[in-house]
TORNU-304142 format. One record per residue (C-alpha): residue in three letters; x negated, y, z negated. Coordinates in steps of 0.1 Angstrom, whole numbers, padded with zeros to 4 digits, always signed. Each point is the difference from the previous one (the first is absolute). Example, Ala and Ser with C-alpha at 12.3 -4.5 7.8 and 13.67 -1.06 7.14 Angstrom:
BEGIN
ALA-0123-0045-0078SER-0014+0034+0007
This chain:
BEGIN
UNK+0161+0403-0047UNK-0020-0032-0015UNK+0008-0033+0019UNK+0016-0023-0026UNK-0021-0029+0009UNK-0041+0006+0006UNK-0023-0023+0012UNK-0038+0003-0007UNK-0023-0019+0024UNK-0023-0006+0032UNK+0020+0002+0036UNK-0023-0017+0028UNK+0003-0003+0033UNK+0015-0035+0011UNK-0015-0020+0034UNK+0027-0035+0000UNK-0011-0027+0021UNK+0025-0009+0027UNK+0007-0035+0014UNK-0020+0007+0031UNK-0030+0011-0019UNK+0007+0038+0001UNK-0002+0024-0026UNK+0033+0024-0007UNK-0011+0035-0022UNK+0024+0005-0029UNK-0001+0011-0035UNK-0007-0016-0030UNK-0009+0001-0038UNK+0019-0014-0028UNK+0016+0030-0013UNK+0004+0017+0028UNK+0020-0029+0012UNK+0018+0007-0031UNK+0006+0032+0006UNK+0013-0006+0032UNK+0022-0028-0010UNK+0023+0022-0027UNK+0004+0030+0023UNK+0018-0024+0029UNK+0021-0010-0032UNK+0009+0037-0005UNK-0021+0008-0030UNK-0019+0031-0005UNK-0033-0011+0003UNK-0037+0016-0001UNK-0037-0010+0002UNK-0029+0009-0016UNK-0034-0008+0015UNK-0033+0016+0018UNK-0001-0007+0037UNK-0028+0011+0024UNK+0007+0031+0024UNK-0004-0024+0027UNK+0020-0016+0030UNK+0012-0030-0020UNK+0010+0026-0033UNK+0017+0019+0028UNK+0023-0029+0012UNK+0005-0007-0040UNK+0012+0039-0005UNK+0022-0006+0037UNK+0016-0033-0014UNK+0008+0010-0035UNK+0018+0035+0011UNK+0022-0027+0029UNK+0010-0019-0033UNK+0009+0025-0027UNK-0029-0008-0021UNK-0014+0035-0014UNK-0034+0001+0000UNK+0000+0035-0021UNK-0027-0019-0019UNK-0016-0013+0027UNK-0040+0018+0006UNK-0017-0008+0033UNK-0038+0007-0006UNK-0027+0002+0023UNK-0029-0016-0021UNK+0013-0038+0006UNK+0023-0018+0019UNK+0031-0022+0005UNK+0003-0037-0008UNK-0001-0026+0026UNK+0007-0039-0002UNK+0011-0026+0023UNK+0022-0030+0000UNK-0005-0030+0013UNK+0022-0031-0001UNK-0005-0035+0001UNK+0013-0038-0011UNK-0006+0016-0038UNK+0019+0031+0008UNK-0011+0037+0001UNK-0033+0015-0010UNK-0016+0031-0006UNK-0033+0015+0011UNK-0004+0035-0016UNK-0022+0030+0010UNK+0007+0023-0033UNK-0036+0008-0018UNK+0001+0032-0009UNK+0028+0008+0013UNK+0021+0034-0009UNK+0023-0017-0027UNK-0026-0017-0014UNK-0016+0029-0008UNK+0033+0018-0014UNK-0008+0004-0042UNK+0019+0008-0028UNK-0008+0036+0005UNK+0019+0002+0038UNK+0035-0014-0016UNK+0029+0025+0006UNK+0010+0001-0040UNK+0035+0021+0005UNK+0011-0029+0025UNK-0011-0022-0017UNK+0019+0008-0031UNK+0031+0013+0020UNK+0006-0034+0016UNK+0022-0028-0011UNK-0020-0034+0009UNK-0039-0002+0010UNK-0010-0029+0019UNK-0034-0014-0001UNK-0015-0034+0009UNK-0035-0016-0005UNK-0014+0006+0032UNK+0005+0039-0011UNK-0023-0008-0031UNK-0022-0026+0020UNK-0011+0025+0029UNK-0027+0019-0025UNK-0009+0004-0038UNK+0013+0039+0005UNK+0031-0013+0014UNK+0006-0025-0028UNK-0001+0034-0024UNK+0025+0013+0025UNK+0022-0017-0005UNK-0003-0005-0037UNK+0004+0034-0007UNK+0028+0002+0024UNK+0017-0025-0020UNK-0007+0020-0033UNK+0015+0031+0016UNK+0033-0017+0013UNK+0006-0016-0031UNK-0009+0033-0023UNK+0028+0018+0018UNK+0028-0031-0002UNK-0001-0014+0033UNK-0010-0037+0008UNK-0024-0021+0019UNK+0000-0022+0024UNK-0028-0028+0007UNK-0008-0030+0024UNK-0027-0018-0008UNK-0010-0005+0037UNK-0033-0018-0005UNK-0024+0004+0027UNK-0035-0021-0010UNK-0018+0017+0027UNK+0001+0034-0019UNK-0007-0014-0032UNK-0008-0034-0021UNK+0024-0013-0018UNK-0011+0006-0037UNK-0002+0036+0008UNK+0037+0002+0019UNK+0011-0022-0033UNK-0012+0025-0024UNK+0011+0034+0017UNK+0031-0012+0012UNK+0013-0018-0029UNK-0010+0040-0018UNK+0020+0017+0025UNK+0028-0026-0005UNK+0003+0005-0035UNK+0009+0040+0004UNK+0023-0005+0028UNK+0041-0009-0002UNK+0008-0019+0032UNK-0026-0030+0010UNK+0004-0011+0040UNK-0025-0032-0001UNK+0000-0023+0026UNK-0001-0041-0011UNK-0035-0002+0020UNK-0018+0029-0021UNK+0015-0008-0029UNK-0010-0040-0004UNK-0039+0022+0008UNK+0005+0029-0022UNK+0021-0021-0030UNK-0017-0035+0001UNK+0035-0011-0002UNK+0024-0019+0024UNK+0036+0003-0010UNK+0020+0028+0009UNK+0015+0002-0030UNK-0029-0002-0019UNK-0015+0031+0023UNK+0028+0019-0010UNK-0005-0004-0030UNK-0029+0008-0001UNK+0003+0035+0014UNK+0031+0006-0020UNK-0024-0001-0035UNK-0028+0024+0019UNK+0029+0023-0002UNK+0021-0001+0034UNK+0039+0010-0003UNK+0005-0015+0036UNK-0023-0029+0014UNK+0013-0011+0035UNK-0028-0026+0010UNK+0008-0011+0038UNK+0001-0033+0013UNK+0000-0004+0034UNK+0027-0013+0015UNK+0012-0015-0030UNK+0002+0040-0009UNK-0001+0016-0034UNK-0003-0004-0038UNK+0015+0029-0012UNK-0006+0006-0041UNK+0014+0023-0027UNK-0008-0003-0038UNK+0039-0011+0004UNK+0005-0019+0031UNK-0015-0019+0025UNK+0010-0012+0033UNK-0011-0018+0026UNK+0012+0020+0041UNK+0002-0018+0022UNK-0021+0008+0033UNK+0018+0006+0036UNK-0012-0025+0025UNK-0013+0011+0035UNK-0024-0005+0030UNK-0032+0017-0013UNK-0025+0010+0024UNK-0025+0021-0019UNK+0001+0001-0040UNK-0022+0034-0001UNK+0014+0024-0023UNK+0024-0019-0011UNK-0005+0001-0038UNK-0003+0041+0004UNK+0034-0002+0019UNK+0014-0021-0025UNK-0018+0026-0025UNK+0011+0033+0013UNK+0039-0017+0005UNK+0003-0008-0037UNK-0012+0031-0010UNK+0024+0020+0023UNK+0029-0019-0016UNK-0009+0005-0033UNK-0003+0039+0004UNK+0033-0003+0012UNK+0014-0020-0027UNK+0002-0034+0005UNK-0012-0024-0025UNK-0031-0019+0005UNK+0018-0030+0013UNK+0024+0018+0022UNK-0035+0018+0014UNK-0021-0034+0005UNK+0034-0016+0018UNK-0006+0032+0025UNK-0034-0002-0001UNK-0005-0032+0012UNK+0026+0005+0028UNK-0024+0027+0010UNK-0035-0020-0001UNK+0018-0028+0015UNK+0012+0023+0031UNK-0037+0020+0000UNK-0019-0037+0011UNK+0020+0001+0034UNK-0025+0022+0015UNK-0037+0007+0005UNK-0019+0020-0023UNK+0005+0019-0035UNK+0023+0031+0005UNK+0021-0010+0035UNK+0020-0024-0009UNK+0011+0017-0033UNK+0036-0003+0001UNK+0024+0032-0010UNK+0025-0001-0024UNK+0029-0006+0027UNK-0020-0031+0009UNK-0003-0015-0033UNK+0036+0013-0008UNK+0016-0023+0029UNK-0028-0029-0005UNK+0014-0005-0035UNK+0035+0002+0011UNK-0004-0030+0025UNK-0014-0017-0029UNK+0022+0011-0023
C-alpha cells in the first residue's frame, strides 16, 4: 500500500559540530528530515530517492526502517555514492559544508521515478534543494509534480534556498515554475525576501497565492507562521523555548504540518502544531534527533494551551 505522503529528495549524511569541537555522525537532507518528521507524527509516510550501496546508504536504509518510513521506493546503486555535509556553528549561527557532486540522487532522472507510487499517493513533498542538486534532478522533480497532480493528489513545496547549489536567478526561475504547479507553498521569510524581492509577509503570501498555491504557510521564526488561504489568513503564533541547534528545523516544521493536514486538520490548526514541533526539535543537536514525537508535541501544546 502507497504511503499517503511522499517525499522526493537527497538524504546526506550529517557530521554536527559539538561545543568541544567534536564531530557527532547523524543524518540529514531536507526531505528526508521531512520524511522523518510526519512519521513520529503518526503519518504514513514514504521516500523516494537514489542512495549509494554504501556504508552511509546503509545507515540511511537502517534509520528509515527504526522510523516507519518505507523506503519501497528507495534504490541503492553502486555506481555513486551518498551525500555528505557538515555543520558548523558560530556567532552567525549554523553553517553547511556539503560533499554531494555527483552524488546518487543527483543523478536520479525522470526515467527512475516509481510512476504507480507516485500516482497512488496523497501529498508529494519536494523542496529546492531537490531541484538545485542537478539539472536531471530539477526534471525529476518536475515530472514528479506532473504525475501527482495528473492522478489528483497534491504537492507540497519549500523553497529551501541554498546559494551554494545554485545562483539566485536560476533558483528564481525553477522554483517559482515548480511553485506555480504545486497546492501547498512551505517558504521560509529568509528565502522568500531572496526568491520574491519582497519583504512583507503578507505581501509573500500573496504572492504565492496568485502562482497558484491553495495553502501558503510561510514560517517566521520565532515569531512563527503566516498561514494563507484564497479565504483566510492568519497569523500562529510561535511557542517559545531554549534553542540549541535550529538544523532541520523548517523540515520538522514541514513534515508536522503535512502530517496534520493528512489527518484533517486545517491549515491553521496544522501550523499551531507544527510550530510546537519545530520549536521542541531546536532543543537538541543535529537534524533528525531531536525530532520530537507526537506525544511530545501533544503535551508541549497542552502546557501552552
Amino acid at each position: 500500500m502507497t504511503p499517503d505522503i511522499l517525499c522526493l529528495g537527497e538524504p546526506m549524511l550529517e557530521f554536527n559540530q559539538q561545543p568541544d569541537g567534536n564531530y557527532l555522525p547523524g543524518h540529514g537532507g531536507d526531505t528526508s528530515n521531512c520524511a522523518i518528521a510526519a512519521a513520529r507524527q503518526g503519518a504514513s509516510v514514504g521516500y523516494v530517492t537514489h542512495i549509494g550501496a554504501d556504508t552511509f546508504g546503509n545507515s540511511f536504509m537502517g534509520l528509515w526502517a527504526a522510523e516507519g518510513v518505507d523506503t519501497t521506493t528507495v534504490k541503492q546503486v553502486s555506481d555513486a555514492h551518498t551525500g555528505v555535509y557538515f555543520v558548523t556553528h558560530g556567532k552567525d549561527g549554523h553553517e553547511f559544508s556539503y560533499f554531494r557532486a555527483g552524488s546518487a540522487s543527483s543523478r536520479m532522472g525522470a526515467a527512475d521515478l516509481p510512476v504507480e507510487a507516485l500516482q497512488a499517493c496523497k501529498i508529494l513533498h519536494v523542496s529546492g534543494i531537490s531541484q538545485a542538486i542537478s539539472d536531471v534532478a530539477a526534471d525529476a522533480v518536475f515530472k514528479a509534480i506532473r504525475i501527482v497532480k495528473a492522478a489528483g493528489g497534491l504537492v507540497s513545496y519549500d523553497t529551501n534556498l541554498r546559494l551554494k547549489l545554485w545562483p539566485i536567478e536560476r533558483a528564481r526561475a525553477v522554483t517559482h515554475a515548480a511553485m506555480a504547479q504545486c497546492d501547498i507553498a512551505l517558504p521560509g521569510l529568509d528565502d522568500a525576501e531572496q526568491l520574491t524581492g519582497l519583504s512583507e509577509p503578507d505581501a509573500i503570501a500573496d504572492f504565492y497565492l496568485d502562482l497558484g498555491a491553495k495553502i501558503v504557510a510561510l514560517t517566521l521564526g520565532a515569531e512563527g507562521t503566516l498561514v494563507a488561504t484564497p479565504e483566510k489568513r492568519e497569523r500562529v503564533k510561535g511557542r517559545r523555548v531554549e534553542a540549541v541547534d535550529a538544523t532541520a528545523a523548517g523540515d520538522t516544521f514541514d513534515g508536522a504540518f503535512l502530517a496534520r493536514l493528512v489527518a484533517g486538520d486545517s491549515p491553521f490548526e496544522a501550523a499551531r502544531y507544527a510550530n510546537a514541533a519545530a520549536a521542541l526539535s531546536t532543543q537538541g543537536y543535529g537534524a533528525v534527533a531531536p525530532m520530537p514525537r507526537k506525544d511530545a508535541v501533544d503535551t508541549f501544546l497542552a502546557e501552552g494551551a
